[in-house]
C-alpha positions as CSV (number, residue, x, y, z in Angstrom):
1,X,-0.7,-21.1,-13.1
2,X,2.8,-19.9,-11.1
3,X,3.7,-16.6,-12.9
4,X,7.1,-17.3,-14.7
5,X,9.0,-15.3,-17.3
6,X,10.3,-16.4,-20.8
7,X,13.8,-15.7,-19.4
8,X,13.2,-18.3,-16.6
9,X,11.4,-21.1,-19.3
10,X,14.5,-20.6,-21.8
11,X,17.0,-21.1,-19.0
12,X,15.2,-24.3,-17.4
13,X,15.0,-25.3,-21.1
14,X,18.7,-25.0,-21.5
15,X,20.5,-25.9,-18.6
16,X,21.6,-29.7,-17.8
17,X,19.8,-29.9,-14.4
18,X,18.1,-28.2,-11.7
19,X,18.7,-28.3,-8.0
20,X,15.4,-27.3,-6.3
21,X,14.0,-27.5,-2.2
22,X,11.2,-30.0,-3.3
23,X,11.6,-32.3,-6.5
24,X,7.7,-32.8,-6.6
25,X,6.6,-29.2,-6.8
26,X,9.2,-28.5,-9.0
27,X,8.2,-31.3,-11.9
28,X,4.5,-29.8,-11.3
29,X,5.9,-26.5,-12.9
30,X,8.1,-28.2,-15.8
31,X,4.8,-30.2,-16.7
32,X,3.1,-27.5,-16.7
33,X,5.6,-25.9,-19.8
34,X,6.1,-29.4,-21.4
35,X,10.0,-29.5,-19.7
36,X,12.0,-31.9,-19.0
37,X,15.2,-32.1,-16.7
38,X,16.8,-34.1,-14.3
39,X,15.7,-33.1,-10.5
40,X,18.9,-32.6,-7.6
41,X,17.6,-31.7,-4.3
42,X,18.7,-28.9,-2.2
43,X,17.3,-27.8,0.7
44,X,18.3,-26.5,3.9
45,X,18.5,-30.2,5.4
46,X,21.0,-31.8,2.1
47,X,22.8,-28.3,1.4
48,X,25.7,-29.1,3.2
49,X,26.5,-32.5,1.8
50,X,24.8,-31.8,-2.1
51,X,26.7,-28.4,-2.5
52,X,30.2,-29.7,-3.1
53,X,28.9,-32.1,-5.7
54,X,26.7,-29.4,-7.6
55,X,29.8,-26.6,-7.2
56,X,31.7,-29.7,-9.2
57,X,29.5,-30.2,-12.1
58,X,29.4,-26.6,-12.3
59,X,33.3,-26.7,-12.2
60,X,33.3,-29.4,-15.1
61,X,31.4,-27.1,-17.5
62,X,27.8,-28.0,-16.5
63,X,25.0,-25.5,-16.3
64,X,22.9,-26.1,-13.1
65,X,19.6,-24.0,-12.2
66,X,18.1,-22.9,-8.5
67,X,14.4,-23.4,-7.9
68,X,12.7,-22.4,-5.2
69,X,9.6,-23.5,-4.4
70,X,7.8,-20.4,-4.3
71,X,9.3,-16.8,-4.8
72,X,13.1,-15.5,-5.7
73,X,15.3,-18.3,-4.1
74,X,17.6,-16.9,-1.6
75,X,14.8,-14.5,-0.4
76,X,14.5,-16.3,2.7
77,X,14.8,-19.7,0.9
78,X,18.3,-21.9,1.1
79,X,21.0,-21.6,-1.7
80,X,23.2,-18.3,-0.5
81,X,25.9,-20.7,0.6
82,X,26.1,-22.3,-3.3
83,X,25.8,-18.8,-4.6
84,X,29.0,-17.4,-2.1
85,X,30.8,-20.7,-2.8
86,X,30.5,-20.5,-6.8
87,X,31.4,-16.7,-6.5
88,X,34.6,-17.6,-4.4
89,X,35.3,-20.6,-6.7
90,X,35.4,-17.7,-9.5
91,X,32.4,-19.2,-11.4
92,X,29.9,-17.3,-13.0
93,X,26.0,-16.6,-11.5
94,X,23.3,-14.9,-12.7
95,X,20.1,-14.7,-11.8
96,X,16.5,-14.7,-13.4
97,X,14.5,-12.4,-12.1
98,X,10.7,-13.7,-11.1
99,X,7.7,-14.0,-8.5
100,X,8.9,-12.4,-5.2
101,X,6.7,-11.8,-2.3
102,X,8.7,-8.6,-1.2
103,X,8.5,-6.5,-3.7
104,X,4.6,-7.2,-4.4
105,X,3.6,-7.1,-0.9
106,X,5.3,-3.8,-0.6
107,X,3.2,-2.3,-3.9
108,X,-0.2,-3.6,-2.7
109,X,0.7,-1.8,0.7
110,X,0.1,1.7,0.0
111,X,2.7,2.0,2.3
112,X,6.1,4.9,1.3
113,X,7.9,2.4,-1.0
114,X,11.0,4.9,-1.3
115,X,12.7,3.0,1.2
116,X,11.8,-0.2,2.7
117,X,14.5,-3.2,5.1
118,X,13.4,-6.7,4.6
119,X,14.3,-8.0,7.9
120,X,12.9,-11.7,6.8
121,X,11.5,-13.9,9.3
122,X,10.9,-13.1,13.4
123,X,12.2,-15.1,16.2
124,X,9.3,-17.8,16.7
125,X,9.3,-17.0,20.6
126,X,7.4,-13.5,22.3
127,X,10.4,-12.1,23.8
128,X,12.9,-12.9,21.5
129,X,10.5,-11.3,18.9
130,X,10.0,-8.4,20.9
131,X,14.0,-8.0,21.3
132,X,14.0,-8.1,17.2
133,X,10.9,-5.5,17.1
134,X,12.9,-2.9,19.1
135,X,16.1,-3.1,17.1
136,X,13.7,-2.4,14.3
137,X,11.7,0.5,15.5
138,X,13.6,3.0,14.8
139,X,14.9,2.1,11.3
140,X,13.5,5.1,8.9
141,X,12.0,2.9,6.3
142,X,9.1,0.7,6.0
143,X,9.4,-2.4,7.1
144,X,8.7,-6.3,5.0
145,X,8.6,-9.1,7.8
146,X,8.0,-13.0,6.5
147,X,5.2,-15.1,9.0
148,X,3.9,-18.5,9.8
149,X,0.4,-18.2,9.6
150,X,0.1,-19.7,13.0
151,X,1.9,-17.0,14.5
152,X,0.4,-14.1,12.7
153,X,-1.7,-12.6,15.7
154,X,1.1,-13.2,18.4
155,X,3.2,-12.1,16.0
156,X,1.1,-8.4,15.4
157,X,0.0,-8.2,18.9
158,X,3.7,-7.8,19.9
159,X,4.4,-5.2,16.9
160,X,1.6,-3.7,18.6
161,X,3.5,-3.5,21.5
162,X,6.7,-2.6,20.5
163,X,5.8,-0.1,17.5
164,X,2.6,1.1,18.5
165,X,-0.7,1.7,16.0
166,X,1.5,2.1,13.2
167,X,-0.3,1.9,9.5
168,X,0.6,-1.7,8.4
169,X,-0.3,-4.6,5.8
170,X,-1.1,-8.3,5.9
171,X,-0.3,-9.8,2.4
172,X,-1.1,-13.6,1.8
173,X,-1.1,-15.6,-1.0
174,X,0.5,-13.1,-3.2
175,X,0.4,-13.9,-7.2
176,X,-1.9,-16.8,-6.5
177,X,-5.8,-17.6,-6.6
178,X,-6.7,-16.2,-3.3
179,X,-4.4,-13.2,-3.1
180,X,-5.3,-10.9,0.0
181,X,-4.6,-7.9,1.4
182,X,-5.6,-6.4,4.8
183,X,-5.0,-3.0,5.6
184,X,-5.5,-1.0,8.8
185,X,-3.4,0.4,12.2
186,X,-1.7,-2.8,13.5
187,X,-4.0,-3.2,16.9
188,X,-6.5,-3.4,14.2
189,X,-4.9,-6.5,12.2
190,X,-3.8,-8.2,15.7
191,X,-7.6,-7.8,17.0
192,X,-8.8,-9.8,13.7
193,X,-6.3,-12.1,13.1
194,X,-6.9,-13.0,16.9
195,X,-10.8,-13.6,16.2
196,X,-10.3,-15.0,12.8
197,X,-7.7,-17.3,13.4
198,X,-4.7,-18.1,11.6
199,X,-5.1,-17.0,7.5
200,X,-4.3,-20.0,5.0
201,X,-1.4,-19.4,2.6
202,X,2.3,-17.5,3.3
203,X,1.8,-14.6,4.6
204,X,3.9,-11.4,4.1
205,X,3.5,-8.1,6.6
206,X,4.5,-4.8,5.8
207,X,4.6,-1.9,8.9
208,X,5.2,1.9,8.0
209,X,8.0,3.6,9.0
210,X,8.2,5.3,12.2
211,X,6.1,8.8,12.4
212,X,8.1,11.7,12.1
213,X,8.3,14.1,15.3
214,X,5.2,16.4,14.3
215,X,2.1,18.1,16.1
216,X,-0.5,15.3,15.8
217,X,-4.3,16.6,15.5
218,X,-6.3,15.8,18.3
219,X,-8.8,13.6,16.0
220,X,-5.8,11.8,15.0
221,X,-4.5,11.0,18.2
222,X,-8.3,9.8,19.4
223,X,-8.2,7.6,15.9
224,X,-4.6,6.2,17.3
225,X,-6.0,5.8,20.5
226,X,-9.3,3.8,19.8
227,X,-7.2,1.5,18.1
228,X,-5.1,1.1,20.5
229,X,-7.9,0.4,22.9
230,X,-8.6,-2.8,20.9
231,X,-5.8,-4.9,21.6
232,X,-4.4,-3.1,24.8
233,X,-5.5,-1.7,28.2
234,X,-5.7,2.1,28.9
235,X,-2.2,2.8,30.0
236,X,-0.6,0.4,27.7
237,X,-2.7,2.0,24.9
238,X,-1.6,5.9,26.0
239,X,2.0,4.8,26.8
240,X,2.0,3.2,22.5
241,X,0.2,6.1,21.1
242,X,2.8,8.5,23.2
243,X,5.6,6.3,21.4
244,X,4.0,6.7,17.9
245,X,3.2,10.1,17.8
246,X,5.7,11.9,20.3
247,X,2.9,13.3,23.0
248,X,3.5,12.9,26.3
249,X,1.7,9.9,28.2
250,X,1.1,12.4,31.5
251,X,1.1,15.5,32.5
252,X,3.3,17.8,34.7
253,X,0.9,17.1,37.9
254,X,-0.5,13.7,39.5
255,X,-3.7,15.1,39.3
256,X,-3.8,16.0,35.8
257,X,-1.9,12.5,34.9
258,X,-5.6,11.2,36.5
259,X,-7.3,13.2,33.8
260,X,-5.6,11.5,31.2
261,X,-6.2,8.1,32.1
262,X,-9.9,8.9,33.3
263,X,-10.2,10.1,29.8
264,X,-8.4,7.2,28.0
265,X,-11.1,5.3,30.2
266,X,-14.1,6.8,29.2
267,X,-12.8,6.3,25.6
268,X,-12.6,2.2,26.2
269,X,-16.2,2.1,27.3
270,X,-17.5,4.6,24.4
271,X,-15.9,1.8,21.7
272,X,-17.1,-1.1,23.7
273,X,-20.0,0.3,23.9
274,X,-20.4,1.0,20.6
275,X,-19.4,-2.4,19.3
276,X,-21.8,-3.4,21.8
277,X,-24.7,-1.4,20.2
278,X,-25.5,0.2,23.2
279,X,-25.3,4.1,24.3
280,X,-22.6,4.8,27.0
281,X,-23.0,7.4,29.7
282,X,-20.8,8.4,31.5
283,X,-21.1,9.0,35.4
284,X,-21.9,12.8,36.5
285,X,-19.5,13.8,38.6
286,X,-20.5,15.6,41.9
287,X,-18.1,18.4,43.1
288,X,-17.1,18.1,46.6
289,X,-16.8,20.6,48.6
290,X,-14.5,20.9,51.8
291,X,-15.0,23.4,54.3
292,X,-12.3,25.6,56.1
293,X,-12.4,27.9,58.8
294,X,-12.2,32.1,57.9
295,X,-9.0,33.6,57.3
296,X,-7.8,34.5,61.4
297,X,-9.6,32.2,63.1
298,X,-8.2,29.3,64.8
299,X,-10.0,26.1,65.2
300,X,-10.1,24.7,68.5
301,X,-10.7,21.7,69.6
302,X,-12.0,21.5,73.4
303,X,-10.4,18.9,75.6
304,X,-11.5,15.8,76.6
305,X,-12.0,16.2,80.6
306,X,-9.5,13.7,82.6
307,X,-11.0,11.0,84.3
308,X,-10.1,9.3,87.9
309,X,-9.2,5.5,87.7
């Protein structure tokens, strides 16, 4: 049964209709608690032409109610532009506090909860997505995104991307039968999502904030970095973890800047290998060894003798 408060029952009980996004779902609910009320739709598709007439009855006296289908309407869901109208209008709103994926997503994180931005839903294309993602990275707080389920490993792939392994949360089905929560870094959540396929059910992510500017250990930064290697290739994977935790992605000569992504390489095949079930060895390397001529001495080359055409 849809969790609902006494507050909200009472209200629906008293009022003298109730505009709601789907008429159907909504009677399902009122059965449900033995109500009965007339039905108005309003959705995003009939807002424009059934708001006047509901900001009228609630001109005339009339008490109307706003349903949402599931969660806090206005979260993401139509009805601001009835709520602005009736506060310009000068008539009175209040609101019934119930179900809202936000705020429960955010407790089952065990994410910081101190300070959170709900930036709603993502642009639906990669780029545009992206473009939103890097207005976002910096924002100190933790961050509570809305996704199709369709979209939900494009979607963490590019967070991937633009954040980096950040901690994060995939929330679906929240205060229903099959509620579930998946935790782990976010090239983690893109790599299963990827292989599972999309997840039934809405689906609600929650991202930590961006790492503060610290020394990371260097078993931290390898845990970082094997995620990484999941969902990215070696430089792509160095360049994120640089961007999460603050180290730099080479060092101050080519040859050392080799080093590093020799060693980001040898990490890839260890975890493949070890997903694989297999030992990984890695190549021995053979020193080689250029000879030069003695301090003083010149090297001389002896000329070829001319020949006569």
């Amino acid at each position: 049964m849809p969790p609902i408060s006494r507050s909200a029952l009472r209200v629906l009980n008293e009022v003298d209709a109730i505009a709601c996004e789907d008429t159907r779902v909504t009677a399902k609910l009122l059965a449900i608690h033995g109500i009965s009320r007339p039905l108005l739709r309003y959705d995003e598709h009939t807002a424009r032409t059934a708001g006047p007439a509901l900001l009228q009855r609630v001109a005339s006296g009339e008490r109307i109610a706003l349903v949402s289908d599931a969660g806090t309407p206005l979260v993401s869901e139509p009805g601001d532009r009835l709520v602005r109208a009736c506060i310009d209008a000068g008539l009175p709103v209040t609101a019934i506090p119930g179900a809202s994926a936000v705020t429960t997503a955010i407790t089952l994180s065990g994410l910081p909860t101190g300070r959170f931005l709900f930036a709603g839903f993502l642009a639906e294309r990669s780029a545009a997505r992206r473009r939103d993602l890097t207005e976002l990275a910096g924002v100190p707080a933790t961050l509570v995104l809305l996704e199709s389920s369709r979209r939900l490993a494009a979607s963490l792939a590019d967070m991937t991307e633009v954040l980096g392994p950040r901690e994060a949360a995939v929330a679906r089905e929240l205060t229903k039968l099959f509620e579930e929560v998946r935790r782990g870094p976010l090239p983690e959540l893109a790599a299963h999502y990827r292989a599972a396929g999309p997840p039934k059910g809405e689906v609600t992510i929650v991202v930590a904030p961006p790492p503060e500017k610290r020394p990371v250990a260097e078993d931290e930064a390898d845990r970082l970095l094997d995620a990484a290697l999941l969902e990215m290739s070696p430089r792509d994977a160095a360049a994120s973890v640089a961007k999460a935790t603050g180290l730099p992605v080479d060092r101050s000569t080519p040859g050392q800047s080799r080093s590093r992504t020799s060693r980001v390489e040898r990490r890839r095949c260890r975890t493949a290998a070890a997903q694989a079930g297999v030992a990984f060895r890695p190549a021995r390397r053979v020193p080689v060894r250029v000879a030069t001529a003695p301090a003083g001495l010149a090297h001389h080359r002896p000329r070829r003798p001319h020949r006569s055409r």
